[in-house]
C-alpha positions as CSV (number, residue, x, y, z in Angstrom):
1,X,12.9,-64.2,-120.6
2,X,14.5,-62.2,-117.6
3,X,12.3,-59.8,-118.4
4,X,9.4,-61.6,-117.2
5,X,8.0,-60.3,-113.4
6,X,8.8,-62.8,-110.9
7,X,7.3,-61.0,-107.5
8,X,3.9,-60.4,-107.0
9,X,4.2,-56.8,-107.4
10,X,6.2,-57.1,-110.5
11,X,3.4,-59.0,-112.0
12,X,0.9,-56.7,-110.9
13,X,2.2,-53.7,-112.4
14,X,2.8,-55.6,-115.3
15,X,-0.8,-56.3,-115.4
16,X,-1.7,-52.9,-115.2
17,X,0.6,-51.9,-117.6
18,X,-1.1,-54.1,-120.1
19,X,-4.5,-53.1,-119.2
20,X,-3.4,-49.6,-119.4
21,X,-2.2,-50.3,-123.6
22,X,-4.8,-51.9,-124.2
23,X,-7.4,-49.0,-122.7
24,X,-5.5,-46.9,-124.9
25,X,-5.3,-48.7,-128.6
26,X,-9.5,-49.3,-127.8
27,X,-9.6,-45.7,-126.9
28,X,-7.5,-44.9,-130.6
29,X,-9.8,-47.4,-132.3
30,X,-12.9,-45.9,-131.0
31,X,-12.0,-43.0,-131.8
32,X,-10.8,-43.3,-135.5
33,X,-14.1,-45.8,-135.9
34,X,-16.1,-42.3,-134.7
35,X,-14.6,-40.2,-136.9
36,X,-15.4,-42.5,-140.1
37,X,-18.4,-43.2,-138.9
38,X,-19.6,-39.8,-138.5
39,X,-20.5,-38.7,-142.0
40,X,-22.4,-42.0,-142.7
41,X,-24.3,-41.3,-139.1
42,X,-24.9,-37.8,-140.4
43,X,-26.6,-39.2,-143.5
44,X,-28.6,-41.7,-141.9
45,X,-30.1,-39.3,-139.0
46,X,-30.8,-36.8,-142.0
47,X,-32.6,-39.6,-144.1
48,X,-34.5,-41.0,-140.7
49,X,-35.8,-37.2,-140.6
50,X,-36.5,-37.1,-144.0
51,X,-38.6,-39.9,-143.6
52,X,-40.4,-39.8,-140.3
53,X,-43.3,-37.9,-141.2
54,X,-44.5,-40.7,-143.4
55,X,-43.3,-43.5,-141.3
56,X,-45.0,-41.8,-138.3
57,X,-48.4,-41.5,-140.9
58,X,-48.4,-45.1,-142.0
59,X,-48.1,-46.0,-137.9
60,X,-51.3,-43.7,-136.9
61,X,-53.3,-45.1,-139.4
62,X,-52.4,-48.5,-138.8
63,X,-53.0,-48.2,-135.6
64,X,-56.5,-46.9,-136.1
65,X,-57.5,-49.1,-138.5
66,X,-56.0,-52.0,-136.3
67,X,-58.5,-50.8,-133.6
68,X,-61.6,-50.6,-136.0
69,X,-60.8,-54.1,-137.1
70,X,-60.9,-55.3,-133.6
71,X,-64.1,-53.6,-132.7
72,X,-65.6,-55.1,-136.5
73,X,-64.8,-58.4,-135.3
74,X,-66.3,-58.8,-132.0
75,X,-69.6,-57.0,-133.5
76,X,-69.3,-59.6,-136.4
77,X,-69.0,-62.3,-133.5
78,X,-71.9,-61.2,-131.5
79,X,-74.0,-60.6,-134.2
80,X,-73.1,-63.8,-136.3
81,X,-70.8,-66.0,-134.1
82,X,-68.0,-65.4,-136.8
83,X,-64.4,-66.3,-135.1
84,X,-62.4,-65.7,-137.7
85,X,-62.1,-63.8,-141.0
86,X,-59.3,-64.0,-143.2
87,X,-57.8,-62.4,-146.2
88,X,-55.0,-63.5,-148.1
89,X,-52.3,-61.8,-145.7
90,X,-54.1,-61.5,-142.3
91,X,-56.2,-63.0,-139.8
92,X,-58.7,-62.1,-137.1
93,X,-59.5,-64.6,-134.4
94,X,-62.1,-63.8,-131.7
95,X,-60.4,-65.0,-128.7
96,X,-62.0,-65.1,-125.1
97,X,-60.1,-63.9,-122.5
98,X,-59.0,-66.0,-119.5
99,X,-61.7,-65.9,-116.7
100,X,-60.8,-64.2,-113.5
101,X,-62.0,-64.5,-109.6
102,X,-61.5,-62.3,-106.8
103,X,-59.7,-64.3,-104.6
104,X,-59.9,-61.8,-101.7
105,X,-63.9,-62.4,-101.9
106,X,-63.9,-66.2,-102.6
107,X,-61.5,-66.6,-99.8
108,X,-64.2,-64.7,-97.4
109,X,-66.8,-66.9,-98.6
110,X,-64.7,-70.4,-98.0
111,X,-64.9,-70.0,-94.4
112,X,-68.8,-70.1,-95.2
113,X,-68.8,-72.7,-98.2
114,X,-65.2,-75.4,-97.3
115,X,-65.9,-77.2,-100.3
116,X,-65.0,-74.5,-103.0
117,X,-61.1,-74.7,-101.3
118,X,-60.9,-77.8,-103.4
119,X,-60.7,-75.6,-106.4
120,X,-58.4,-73.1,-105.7
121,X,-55.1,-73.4,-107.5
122,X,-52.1,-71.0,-106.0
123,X,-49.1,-70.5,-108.1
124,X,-45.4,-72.2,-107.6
125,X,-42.8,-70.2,-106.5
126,X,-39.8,-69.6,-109.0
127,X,-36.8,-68.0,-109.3
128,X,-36.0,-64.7,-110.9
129,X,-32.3,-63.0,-112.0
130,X,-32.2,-59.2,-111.8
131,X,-30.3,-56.6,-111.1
132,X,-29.9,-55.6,-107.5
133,X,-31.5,-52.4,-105.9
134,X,-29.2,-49.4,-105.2
């Protein structure tokens, strides 16, 4: 093993040389993984075309009758006070959502009326990984 580098500069350049081989066998697997791969890729982008008019169909009319179904079951709630209707596969639930305050407004009127501070809840704060601003 007198081939091993000894200095720090030895070692370095040995470390480069390394990371320089293995740039280049990922670069030749890459590449001979992209050239099998293209025909199949070819196939499936045809066969996504082929197939996208229908797909894109099946998702407008979803959607729409996803929207009449919501609008058919708060009417069926107001009129009736039906929550839920279910059919063998799906559910609708009538759910109320969360009630909100304007804080800037109560927060005037506190200095008039103390004794509504005692409900006021303010959020914790909490920490929050992303990626930094360039």
């Amino acid at each position: 093993m007198s081939d091993a580098p000894k200095t720090l500069t030895e070692k370095l350049e040995y470390l480069d040389n390394l990371e320089w081989q293995l740039s280049k066998r990922n670069r030749t697997l890459f590449d001979t993984r992209e050239s099998i791969l293209a025909p199949v890729q070819e196939a499936l982008t045809n066969m996504e075309a082929e197939y996208a008019p229908e797909i894109d169909a099946l998702k407008d009319q979803i959607a729409t009758i996803t929207e009449q179904v919501k609008f058919d079951a708060v009417a069926q709630f107001e009129k009736d006070g039906t929550k839920e209707t279910t059919t063998r596969m799906k559910l609708v639930r009538i759910q109320q959502s969360g009630t909100t305050w304007d804080t800037k407004g109560l927060d005037a009127i506190a200095s008039e009326v103390p004794a509504i501070l005692r409900f006021r809840r303010e959020g914790t704060f909490y920490a929050k990984f992303g990626a930094p601003k360039t």
